[in-house]
Structure formats: C-alpha cells, structure tokens
C-alpha positions as CSV (number, residue, x, y, z in Angstrom):
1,X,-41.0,59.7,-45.2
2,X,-39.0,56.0,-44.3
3,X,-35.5,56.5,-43.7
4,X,-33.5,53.5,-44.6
5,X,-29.4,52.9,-44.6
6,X,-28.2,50.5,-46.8
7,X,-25.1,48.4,-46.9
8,X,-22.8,46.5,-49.4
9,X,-20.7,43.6,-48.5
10,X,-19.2,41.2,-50.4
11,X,-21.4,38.0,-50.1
12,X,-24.3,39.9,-48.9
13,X,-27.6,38.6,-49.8
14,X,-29.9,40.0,-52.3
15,X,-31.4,43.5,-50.8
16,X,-35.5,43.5,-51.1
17,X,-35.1,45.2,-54.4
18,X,-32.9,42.5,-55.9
19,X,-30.0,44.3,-55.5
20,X,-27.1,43.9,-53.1
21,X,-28.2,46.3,-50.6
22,X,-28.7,45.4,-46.8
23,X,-31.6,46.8,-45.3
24,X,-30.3,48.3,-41.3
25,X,-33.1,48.9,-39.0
26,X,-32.8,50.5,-35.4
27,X,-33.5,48.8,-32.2
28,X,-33.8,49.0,-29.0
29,X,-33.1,46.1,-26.5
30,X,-33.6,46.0,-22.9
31,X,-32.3,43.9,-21.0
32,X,-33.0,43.2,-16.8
33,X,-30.2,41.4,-15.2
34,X,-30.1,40.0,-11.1
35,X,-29.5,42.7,-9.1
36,X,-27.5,40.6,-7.0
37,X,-24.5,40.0,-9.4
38,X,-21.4,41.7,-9.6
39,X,-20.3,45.0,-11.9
40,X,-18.0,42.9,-13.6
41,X,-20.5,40.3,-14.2
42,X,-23.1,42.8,-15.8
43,X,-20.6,44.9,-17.9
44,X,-19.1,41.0,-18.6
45,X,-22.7,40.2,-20.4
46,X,-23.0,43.6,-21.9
47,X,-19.6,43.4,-23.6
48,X,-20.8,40.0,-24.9
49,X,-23.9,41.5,-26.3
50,X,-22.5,44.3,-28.2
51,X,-19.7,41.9,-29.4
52,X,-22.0,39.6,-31.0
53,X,-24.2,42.6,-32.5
54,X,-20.8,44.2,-34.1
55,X,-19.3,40.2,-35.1
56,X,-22.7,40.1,-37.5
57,X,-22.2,43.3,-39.5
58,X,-24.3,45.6,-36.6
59,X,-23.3,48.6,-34.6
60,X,-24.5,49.6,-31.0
61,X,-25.2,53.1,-30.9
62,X,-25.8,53.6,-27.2
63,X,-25.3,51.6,-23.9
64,X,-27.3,53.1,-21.0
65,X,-27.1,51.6,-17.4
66,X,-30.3,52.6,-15.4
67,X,-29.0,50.9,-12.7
68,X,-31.2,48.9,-10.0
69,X,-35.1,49.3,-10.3
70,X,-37.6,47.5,-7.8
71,X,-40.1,45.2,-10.3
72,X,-43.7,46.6,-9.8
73,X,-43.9,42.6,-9.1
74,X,-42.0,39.6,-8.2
75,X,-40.0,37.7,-11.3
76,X,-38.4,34.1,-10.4
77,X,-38.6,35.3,-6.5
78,X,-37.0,38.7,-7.0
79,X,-38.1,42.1,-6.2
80,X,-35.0,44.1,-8.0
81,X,-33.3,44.1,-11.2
82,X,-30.5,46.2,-13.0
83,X,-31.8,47.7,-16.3
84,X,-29.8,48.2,-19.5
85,X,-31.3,49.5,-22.7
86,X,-28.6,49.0,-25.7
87,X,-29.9,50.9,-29.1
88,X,-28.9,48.7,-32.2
89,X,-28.3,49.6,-35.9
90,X,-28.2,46.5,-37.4
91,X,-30.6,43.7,-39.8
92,X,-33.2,41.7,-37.7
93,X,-31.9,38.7,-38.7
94,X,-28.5,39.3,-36.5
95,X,-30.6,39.9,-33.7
96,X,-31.4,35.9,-33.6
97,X,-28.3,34.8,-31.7
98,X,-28.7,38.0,-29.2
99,X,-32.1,36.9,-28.1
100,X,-30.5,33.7,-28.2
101,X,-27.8,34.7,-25.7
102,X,-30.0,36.0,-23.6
103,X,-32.4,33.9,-23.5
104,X,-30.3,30.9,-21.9
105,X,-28.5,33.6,-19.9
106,X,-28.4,32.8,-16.4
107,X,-28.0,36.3,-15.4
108,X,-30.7,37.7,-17.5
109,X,-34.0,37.9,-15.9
110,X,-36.0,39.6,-19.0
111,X,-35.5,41.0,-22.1
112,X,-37.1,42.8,-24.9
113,X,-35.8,43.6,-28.3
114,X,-38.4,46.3,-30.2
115,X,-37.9,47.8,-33.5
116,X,-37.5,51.9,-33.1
117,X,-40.0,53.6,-35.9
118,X,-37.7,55.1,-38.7
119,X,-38.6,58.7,-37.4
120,X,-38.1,58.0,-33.6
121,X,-34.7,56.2,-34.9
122,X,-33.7,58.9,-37.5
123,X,-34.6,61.7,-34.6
124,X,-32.1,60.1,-32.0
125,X,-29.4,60.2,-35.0
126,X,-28.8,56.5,-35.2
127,X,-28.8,56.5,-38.6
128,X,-26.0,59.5,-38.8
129,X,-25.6,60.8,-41.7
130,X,-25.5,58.0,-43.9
131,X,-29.6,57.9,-43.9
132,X,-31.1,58.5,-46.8
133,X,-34.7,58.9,-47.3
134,X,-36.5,56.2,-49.6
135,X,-38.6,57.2,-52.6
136,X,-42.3,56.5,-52.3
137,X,-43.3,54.4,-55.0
C-alpha cells in the first residue's frame, strides 16, 4: 500500500497522471553544522532552511536539534559538529535550492537529504490526515 498526498495549485504542472495533481513526498534532511558557531547562527541557517522549503509549496514537519556530536573521524579538521534532522513534506524538485543552500553554506559541514519510505513517512504521521492510499493498478 503507497500513500501519496496530492496538491492543486493554480499553475501547477501536469501530475504523473496527466492531471493537475502534485505528487508530496516525505524527507528527511540532516544537516551537521561547526560546532563552533553561535545559537543564533545555527537557528539563523535553520530558519533559512525551512523558509526556503515553505517559499516552494513544502512544509517542515519536524525540527530536531541533537545538539553537538563528536565525528567518529575528522571532517575539514574538526572533531565535533551540531546535528539537525528537519523532516520535509514537500516535491523533490523544491529540494534543489535547499541542497543548494547548503551546499555553498559556510556553516554547514555535511548534509544529507533521503527520501522516508511511504510507510515509515505515513507511520510518523507526516502525511496527517490528508493521505490517501493509491490504487494499485
């Protein structure tokens, strides 16, 4: 069972059907800032984040803050990081600018954007209740 949400907008692209339908996906993006910068700095480039995910029709779902981890190894000459893992509702392509962002960040050291599988997505309740299950066939 594939649980999709759909969305209409005016001057949406065709949906994979050929209708007018946007196809949201869940994700999860982690991202590993310098432990060295400030709080404001970090929530600074985590506001940015979710604003440019909600400017392109998306939603962030979550924020969590793990806070500083030591690296099991040494990245650009540092031994710590502060983790955040942001889960997205949004279409893949309005993840291009985010990886973007974050990739010419100077504060980011790594990050990772995966696609959650429907069920892991649908069991966290990202979808709320607008999910609906797609027919097989």
């Amino acid at each position: 069972m594939t649980l999709l949400r759909t969305v209409r907008g005016p001057g949406s692209p065709p949906g994979p059907q050929g209708g007018d339908a946007l196809l949201m996906r869940a994700y999860e993006l982690m991202i590993i800032l310098d432990a060295e910068l400030e709080e404001s700095v970090i929530q600074g480039v985590i506001n940015r984040t979710s604003e440019m995910v909600s400017a392109s029709g998306g939603n962030v779902a979550t924020t969590d803050k793990w806070g500083r981890r030591r690296f099991a190894y040494e990245i650009d000459h540092k031994t710590e990081g502060f983790y955040v893992v942001l889960e997205i509702v949004t279409e893949a392509q309005n993840l291009d600018d985010v990886d973007r962002f974050l990739r010419l960040a100077d504060e980011t050291v790594r990050h990772k954007i995966i696609r959650l599988p429907d069920k892991e997505a649908a069991r966290r309740g990202l979808f709320g209740e607008e999910a609906a299950p797609a027919s097989a066939g």
